[in-house]
N, C-alpha and C positions, 0 to 999 in steps of 0.2 A: 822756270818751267816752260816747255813748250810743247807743242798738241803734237799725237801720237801717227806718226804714218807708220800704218804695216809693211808699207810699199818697203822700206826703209832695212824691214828684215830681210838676213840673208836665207835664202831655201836654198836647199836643194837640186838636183838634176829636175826631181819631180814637183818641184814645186812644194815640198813638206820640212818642216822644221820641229828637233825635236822639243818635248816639251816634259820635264821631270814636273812629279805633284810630289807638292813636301807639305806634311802635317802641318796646320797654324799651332806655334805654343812651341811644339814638342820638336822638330826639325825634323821629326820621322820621315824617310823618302819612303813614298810608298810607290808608287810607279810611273813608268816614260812610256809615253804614248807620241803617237807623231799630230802635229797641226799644217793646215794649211792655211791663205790667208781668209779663207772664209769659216773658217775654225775659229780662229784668234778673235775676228768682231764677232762670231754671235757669242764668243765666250764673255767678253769684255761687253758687248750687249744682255744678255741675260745674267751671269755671274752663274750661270751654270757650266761649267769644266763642258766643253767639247772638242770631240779629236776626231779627226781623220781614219778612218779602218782603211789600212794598206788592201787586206785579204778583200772584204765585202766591198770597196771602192764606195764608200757611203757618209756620211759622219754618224759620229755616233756620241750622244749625249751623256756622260756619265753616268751611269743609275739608271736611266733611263726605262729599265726592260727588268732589272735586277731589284733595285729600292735602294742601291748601295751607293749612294749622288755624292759629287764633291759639287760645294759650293765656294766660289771663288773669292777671296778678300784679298789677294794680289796675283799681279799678273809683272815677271819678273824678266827685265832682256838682259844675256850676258855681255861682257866687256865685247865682244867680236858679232855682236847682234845673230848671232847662229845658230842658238838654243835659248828655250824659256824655261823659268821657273814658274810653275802656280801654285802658290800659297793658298792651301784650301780649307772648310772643313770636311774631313771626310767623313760619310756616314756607315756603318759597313766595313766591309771586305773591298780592299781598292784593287785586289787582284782576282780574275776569272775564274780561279780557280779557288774560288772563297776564304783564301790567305789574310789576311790582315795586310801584309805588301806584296809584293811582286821579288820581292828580292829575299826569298826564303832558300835560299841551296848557298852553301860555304861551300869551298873547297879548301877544305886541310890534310894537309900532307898527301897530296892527289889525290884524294877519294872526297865525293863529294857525300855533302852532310845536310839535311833537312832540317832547317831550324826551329819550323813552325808547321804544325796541323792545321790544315782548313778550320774555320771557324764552325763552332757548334751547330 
């Protein structure tokens, strides 16, 4: 085992590296968000999932504003250190748009297809 430099990740042009949340237990990908490296330690410092907003230029704390929090139980670097995985629980709707994930539209046979209703 040896201690974690973020220095160490690859970013970006901008400085951001992206970052998939996959359900604890169930593998469920529920959404990619971007980090940067001052994202990554207050993630890894609170265990609260935060990401980077490209649009607002801010971070932005999972749940935070919504109720719909991921809480962190790993923090995952790929083979090429240029994307993360965080292993989370999620509470809620992990997608904006009150989805269950982010990854709700198929396309089959070129028309695409809605897989899932916003949550109740």
């Amino acid at each position: 085992m040896k201690d974690f430099d973020r220095a160490t990740l690859r970013y970006d042009v901008n400085g951001l590296i992206p970052c998939i949340a996959q359900q604890e237990g169930t593998g469920e990908v529920l959404m990619m968000a971007w980090m940067n490296a001052e994202a990554v330690a207050k993630t890894l410092e609170t265990r609260r999932v935060t990401y980077w907003s490209r649009s607002r230029q801010a971070f932005w704390v999972k749940g935070e504003t919504s109720g719909h929090t991921q809480a962190l139980v790993d923090l995952r670097i790929d083979c090429d250190r240029d994307c993360l995985l965080a292993v989370v629980q999620q509470e809620g709707a992990a997608c904006h748009t009150n989805r269950r994930v982010c990854f709700y539209t198929s396309v089959v046979d070129g028309e695409e297809v809605e897989l899932m209703a916003p949550m109740g």
